[in-house]
One Martini backbone bead per residue (centre of mass of N, CA, C, O) as a GRO file, in nm:
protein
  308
    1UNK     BB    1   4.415  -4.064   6.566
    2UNK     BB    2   4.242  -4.228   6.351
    3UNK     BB    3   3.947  -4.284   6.174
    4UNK     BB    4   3.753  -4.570   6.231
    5UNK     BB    5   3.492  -4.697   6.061
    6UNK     BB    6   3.540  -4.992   5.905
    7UNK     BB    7   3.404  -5.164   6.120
    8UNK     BB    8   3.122  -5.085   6.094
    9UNK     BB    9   3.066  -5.079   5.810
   10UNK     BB   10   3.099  -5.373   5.768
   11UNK     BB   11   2.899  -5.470   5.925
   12UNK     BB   12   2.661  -5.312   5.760
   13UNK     BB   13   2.726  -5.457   5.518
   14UNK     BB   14   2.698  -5.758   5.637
   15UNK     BB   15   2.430  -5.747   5.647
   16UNK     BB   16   2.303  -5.763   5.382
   17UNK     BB   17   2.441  -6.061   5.335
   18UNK     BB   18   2.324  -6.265   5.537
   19UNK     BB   19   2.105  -6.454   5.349
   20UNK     BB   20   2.380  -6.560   5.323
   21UNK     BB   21   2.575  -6.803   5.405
   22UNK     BB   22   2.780  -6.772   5.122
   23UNK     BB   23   3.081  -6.570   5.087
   24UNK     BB   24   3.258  -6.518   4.831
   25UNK     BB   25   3.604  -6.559   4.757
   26UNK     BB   26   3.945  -6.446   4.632
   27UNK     BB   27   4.268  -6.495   4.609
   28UNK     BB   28   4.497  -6.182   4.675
   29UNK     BB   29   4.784  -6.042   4.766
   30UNK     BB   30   4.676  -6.126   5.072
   31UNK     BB   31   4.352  -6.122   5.026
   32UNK     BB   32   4.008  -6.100   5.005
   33UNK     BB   33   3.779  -6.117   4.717
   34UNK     BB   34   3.442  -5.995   4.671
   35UNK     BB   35   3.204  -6.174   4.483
   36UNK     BB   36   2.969  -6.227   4.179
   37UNK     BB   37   2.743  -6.447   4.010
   38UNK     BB   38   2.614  -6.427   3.662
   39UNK     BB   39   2.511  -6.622   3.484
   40UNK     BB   40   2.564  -6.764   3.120
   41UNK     BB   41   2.840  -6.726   2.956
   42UNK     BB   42   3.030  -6.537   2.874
   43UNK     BB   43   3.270  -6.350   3.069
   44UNK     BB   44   3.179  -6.067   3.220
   45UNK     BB   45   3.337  -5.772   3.358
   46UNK     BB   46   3.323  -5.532   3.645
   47UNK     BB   47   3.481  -5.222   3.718
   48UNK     BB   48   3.469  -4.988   3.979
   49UNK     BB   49   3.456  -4.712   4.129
   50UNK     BB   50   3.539  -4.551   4.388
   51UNK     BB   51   3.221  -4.446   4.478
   52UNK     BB   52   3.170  -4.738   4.400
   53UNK     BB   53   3.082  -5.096   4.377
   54UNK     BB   54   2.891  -5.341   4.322
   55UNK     BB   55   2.630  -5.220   4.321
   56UNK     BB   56   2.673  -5.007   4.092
   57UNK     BB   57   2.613  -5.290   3.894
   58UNK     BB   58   2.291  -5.371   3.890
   59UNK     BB   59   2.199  -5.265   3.608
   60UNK     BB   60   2.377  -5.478   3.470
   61UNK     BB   61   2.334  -5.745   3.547
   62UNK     BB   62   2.026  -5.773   3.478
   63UNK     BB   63   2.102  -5.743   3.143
   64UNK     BB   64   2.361  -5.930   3.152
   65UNK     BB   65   2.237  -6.234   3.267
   66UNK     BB   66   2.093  -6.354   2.972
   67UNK     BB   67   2.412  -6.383   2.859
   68UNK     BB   68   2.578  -6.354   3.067
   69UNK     BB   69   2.882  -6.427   3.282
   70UNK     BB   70   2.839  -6.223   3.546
   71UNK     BB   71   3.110  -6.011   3.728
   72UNK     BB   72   3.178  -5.896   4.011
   73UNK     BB   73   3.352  -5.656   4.266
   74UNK     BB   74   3.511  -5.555   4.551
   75UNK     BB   75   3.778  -5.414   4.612
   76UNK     BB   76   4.023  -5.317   4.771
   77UNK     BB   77   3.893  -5.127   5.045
   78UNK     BB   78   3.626  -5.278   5.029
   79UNK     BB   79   3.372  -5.418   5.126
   80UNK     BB   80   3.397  -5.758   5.174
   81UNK     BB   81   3.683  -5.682   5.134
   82UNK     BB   82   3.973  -5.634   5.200
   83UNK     BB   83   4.131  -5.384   5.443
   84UNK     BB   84   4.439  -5.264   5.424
   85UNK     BB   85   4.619  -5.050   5.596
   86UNK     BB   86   4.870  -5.025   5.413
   87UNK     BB   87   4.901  -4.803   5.148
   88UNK     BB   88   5.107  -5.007   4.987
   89UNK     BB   89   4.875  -5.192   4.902
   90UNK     BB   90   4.802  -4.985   4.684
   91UNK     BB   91   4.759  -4.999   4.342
   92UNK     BB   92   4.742  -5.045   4.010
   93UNK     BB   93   4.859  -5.269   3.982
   94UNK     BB   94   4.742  -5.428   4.168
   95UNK     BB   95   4.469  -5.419   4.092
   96UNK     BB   96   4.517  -5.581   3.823
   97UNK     BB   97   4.577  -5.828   3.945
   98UNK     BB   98   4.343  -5.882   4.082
   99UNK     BB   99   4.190  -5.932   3.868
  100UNK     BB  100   4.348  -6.191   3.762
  101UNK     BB  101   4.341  -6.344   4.032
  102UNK     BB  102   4.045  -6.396   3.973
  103UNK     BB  103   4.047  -6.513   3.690
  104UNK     BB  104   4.205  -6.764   3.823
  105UNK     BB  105   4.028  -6.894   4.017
  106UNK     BB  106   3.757  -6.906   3.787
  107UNK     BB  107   3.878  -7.002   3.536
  108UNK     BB  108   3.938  -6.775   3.343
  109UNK     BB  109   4.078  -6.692   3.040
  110UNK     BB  110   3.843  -6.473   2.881
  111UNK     BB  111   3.734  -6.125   2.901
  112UNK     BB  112   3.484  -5.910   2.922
  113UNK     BB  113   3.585  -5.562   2.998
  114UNK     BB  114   3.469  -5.366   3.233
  115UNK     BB  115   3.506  -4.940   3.311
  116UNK     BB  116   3.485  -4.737   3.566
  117UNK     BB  117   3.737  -4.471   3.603
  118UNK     BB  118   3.909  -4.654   3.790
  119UNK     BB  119   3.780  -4.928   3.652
  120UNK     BB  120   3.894  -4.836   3.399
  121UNK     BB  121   4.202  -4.832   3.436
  122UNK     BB  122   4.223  -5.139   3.504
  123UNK     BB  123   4.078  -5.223   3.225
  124UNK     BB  124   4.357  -5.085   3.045
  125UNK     BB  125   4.604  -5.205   3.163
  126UNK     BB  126   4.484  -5.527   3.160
  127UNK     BB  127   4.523  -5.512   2.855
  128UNK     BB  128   4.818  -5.432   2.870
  129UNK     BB  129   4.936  -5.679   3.058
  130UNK     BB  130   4.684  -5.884   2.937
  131UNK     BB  131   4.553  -5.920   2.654
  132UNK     BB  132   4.497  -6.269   2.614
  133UNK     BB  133   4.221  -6.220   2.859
  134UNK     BB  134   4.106  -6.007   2.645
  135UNK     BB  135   3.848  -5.971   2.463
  136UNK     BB  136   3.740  -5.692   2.546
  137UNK     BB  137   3.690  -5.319   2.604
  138UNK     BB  138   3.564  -5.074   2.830
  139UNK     BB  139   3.561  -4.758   2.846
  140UNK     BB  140   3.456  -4.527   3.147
  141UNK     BB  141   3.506  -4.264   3.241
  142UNK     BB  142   3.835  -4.159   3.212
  143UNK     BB  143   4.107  -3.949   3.306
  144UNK     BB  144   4.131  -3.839   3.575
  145UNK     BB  145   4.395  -3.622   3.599
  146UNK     BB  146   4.542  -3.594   3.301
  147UNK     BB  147   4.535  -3.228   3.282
  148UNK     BB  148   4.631  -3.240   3.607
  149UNK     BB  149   4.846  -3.400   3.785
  150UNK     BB  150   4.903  -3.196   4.037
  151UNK     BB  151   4.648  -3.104   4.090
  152UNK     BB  152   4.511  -3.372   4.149
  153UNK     BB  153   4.718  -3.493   4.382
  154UNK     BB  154   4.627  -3.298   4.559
  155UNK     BB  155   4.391  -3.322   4.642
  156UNK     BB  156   4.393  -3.636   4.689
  157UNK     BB  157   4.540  -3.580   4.939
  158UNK     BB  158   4.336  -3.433   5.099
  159UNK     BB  159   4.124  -3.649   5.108
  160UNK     BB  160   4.273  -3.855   5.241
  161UNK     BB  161   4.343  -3.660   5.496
  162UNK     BB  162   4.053  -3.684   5.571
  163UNK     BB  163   3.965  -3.930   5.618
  164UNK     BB  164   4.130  -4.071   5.810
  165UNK     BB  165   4.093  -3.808   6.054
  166UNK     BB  166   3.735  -3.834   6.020
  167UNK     BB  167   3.574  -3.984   5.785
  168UNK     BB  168   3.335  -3.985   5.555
  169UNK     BB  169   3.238  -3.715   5.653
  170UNK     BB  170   3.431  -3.568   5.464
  171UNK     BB  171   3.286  -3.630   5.171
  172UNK     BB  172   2.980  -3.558   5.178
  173UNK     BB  173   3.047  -3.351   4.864
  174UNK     BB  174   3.140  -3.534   4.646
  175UNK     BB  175   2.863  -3.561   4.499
  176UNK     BB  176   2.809  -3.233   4.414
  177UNK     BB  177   2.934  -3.197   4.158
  178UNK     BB  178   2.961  -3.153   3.805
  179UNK     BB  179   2.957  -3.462   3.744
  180UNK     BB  180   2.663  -3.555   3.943
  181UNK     BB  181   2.425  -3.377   3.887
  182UNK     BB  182   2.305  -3.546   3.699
  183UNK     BB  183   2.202  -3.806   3.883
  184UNK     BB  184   1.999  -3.616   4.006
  185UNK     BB  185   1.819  -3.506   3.772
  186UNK     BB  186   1.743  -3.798   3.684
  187UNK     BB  187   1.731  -3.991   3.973
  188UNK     BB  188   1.727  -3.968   4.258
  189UNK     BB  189   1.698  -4.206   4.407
  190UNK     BB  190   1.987  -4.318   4.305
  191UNK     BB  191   2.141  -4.108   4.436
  192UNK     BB  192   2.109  -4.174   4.670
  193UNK     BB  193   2.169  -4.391   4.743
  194UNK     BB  194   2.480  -4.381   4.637
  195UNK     BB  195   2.510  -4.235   4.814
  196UNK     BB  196   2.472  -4.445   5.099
  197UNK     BB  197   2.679  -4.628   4.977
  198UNK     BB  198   2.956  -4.468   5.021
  199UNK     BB  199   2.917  -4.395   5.332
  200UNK     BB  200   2.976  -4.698   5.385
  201UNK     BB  201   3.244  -4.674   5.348
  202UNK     BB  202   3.605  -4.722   5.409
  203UNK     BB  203   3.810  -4.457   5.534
  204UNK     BB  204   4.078  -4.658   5.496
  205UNK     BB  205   4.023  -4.784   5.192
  206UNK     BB  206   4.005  -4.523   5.061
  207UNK     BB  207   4.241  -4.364   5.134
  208UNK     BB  208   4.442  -4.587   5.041
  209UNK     BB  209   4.301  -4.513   4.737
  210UNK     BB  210   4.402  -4.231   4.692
  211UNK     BB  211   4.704  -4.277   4.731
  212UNK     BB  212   4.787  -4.542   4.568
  213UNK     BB  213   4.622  -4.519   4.285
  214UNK     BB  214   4.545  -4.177   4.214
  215UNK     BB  215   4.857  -4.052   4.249
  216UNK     BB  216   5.014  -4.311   4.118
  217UNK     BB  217   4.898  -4.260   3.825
  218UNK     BB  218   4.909  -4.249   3.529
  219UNK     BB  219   4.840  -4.054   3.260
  220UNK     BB  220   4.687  -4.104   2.974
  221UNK     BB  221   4.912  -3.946   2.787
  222UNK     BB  222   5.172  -4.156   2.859
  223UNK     BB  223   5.005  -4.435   2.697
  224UNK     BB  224   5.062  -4.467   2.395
  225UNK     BB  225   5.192  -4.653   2.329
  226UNK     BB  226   5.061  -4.886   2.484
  227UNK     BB  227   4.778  -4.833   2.319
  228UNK     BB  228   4.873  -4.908   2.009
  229UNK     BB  229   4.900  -5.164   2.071
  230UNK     BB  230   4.597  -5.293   2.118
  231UNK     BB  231   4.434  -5.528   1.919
  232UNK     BB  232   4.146  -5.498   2.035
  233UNK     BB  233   3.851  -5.423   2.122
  234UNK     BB  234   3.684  -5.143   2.191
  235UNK     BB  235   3.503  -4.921   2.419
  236UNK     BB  236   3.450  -4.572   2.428
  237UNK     BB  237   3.328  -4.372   2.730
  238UNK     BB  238   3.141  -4.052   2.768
  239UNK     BB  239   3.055  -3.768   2.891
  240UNK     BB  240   2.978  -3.441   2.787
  241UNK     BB  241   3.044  -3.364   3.129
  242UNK     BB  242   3.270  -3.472   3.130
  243UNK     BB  243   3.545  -3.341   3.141
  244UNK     BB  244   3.808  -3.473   3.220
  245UNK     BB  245   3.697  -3.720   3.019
  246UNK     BB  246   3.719  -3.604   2.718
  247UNK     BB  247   4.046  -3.613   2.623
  248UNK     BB  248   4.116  -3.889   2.701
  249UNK     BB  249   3.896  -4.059   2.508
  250UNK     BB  250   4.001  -3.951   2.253
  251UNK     BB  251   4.322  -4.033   2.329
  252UNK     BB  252   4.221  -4.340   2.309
  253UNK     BB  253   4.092  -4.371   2.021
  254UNK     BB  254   4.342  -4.238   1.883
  255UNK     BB  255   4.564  -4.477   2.000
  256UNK     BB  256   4.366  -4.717   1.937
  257UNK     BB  257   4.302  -4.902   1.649
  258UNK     BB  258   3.998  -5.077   1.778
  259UNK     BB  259   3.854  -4.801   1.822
  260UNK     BB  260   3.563  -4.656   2.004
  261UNK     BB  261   3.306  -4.356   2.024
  262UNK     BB  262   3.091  -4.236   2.308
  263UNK     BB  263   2.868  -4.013   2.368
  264UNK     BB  264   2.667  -3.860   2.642
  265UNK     BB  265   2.425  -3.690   2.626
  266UNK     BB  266   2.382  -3.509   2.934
  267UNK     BB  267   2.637  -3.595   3.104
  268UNK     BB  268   2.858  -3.735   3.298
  269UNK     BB  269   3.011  -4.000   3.534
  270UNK     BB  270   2.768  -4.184   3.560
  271UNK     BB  271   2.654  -4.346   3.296
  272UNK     BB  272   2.548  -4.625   3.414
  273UNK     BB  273   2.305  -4.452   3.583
  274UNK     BB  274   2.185  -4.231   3.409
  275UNK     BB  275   2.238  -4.427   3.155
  276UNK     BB  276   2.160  -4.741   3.143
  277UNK     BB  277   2.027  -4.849   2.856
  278UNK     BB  278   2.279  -4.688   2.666
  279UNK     BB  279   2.474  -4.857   2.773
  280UNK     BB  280   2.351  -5.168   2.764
  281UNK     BB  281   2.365  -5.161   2.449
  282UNK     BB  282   2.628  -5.077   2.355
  283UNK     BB  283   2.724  -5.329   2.536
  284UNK     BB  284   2.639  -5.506   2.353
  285UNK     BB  285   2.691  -5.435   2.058
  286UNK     BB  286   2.996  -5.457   2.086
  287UNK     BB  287   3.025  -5.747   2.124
  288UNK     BB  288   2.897  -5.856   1.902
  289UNK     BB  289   3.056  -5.687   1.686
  290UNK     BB  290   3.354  -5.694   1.729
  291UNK     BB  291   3.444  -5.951   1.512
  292UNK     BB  292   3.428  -5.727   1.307
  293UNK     BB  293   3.604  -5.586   1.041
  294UNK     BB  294   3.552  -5.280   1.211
  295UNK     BB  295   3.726  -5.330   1.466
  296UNK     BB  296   3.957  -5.291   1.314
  297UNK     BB  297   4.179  -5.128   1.200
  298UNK     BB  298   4.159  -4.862   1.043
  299UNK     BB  299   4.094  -4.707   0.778
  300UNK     BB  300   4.151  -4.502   0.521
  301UNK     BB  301   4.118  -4.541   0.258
  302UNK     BB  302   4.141  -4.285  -0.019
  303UNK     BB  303   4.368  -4.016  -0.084
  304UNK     BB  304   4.135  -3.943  -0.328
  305UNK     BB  305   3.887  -3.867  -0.178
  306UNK     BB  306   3.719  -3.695   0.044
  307UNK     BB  307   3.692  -3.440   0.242
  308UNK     BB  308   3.468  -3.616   0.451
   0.00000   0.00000   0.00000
């Protein structure tokens, strides 16, 4: 029998928000999504990575609540978001129609969205299915997996079958890799934190997200075509030291015609925990900035101009 430790955990997340009486949800093909409203302005909404959920974009809530209406939520498979058994109910392309569902429930015809990792996917290929919907894209750290995706999907097809058969205290050491050591050695305290928010995921919503939407999702060497199309204005981030996800964003940057890219020096994979400042003020000008007639297609100058 596999382990499930989803119910104490979840007991644990919901204890934390004991302190509301009303604890809003959104319903999204057949279960409910637990989501966070603040503040008033254009609505701006962030998608979480794998390894963390609503938490974990509280240094951009306070933030961005002083001029925007920011949405945050816990993915399928998050506590208290509900938590399907089955890995079929789990896709990316599910993940897209999820935060889809959300912004109709909340009446939202179009809104800037923001993305990390898992959450970057989610926000890119939304760009894809529904550009109508989007104001401006950030993409963060994007792209794991995509420089070899024979190998990354057996790893992760080996974390997925040890949290089912273990449940989270297999994961003990994921946060240790070489691209999380940054936020260790810049904030301890928030590191910690990060991991012990981790560690009270539920061990079968991540093992069936690791199943159904990292294992089935293309490379993003793949979607060349459909990222040419997007013609909103873009915003691509990664860390110099995110290995997996610096040509994924090269190459999202070089095929998007409305794309900017930043790199984050001396970052890993989590620069919005690493480095939130730089984070915030980036998502901040870029917005601002968005409808300036340099975020459209790239000009490309004079063909007898300098050449540099």
């Amino acid at each position: 029998m596999p382990v499930t430790d989803s119910c104490v955990i979840t007991q644990r997340f919901l204890n934390n928000f004991a302190k509301e009486s009303f604890m809003p949800y959104a319903p999204s093909n057949g279960i409910d999504i637990y989501y966070e409203v603040h503040g008033k302005g254009d609505p701006l909404i962030f998608c979480h990575e794998f390894a963390g959920d609503i938490r974990s974009w509280d240094l951009q809530v306070n933030y961005f609540s002083r001029n925007f209406k920011v949405i945050t939520y816990c993915s399928r498979g998050y506590p208290p978001t509900s938590v399907p058994e089955d890995p079929e109910s789990y896709s990316q392309d599910i993940a897209v129609d999820d935060l889809k569902s959300l912004m109709d429930f909340l009446k939202i015809e179009k809104a800037h969205i923001v993305g990390l990792s898992m959450g970057g996917n989610v926000a890119l290929n939304f760009g894809i299915k529904y550009p109508a919907q989007a104001m401006t894209l950030t993409i963060a750290g994007t792209g794991t997996g995509s420089d070899d995706p024979v190998s990354f999907r057996e790893r992760i097809l080996k974390f997925s079958e040890g949290m089912r058969s273990e449940g989270m205290s297999f994961m003990s050491d994921y946060l240790k890799g070489p691209h999380r050591v940054q936020l260790e050695l810049k904030d301890p305290k928030g590191y910690e934190l990060f991991c012990h928010q981790f560690m009270e995921h539920s061990n079968i919503g991540s093992a069936n997200t690791f199943y159904g939407v990292l294992t089935k999702r293309p490379p993003i060497f793949d979607l060349q075509s459909q990222l040419a199309n997007i013609k909103i204005p873009v915003l691509v981030m990664t860390g110099d030291e995110d290995d997996p996800c610096i040509q994924p964003s090269l190459f999202i940057k070089e095929s998007i015609p409305g794309a900017g890219l930043i790199m984050f020096p001396r970052s890993g994979h989590a620069i919005n925990l690493e480095e939130p400042q730089l984070f915030n003020t980036s998502v901040f000008e870029f917005i601002n900035n968005s409808s300036a007639d340099y975020w459209g297609p790239r000009e490309q100058g004079e063909a007898g101009g300098s050449l540099t």
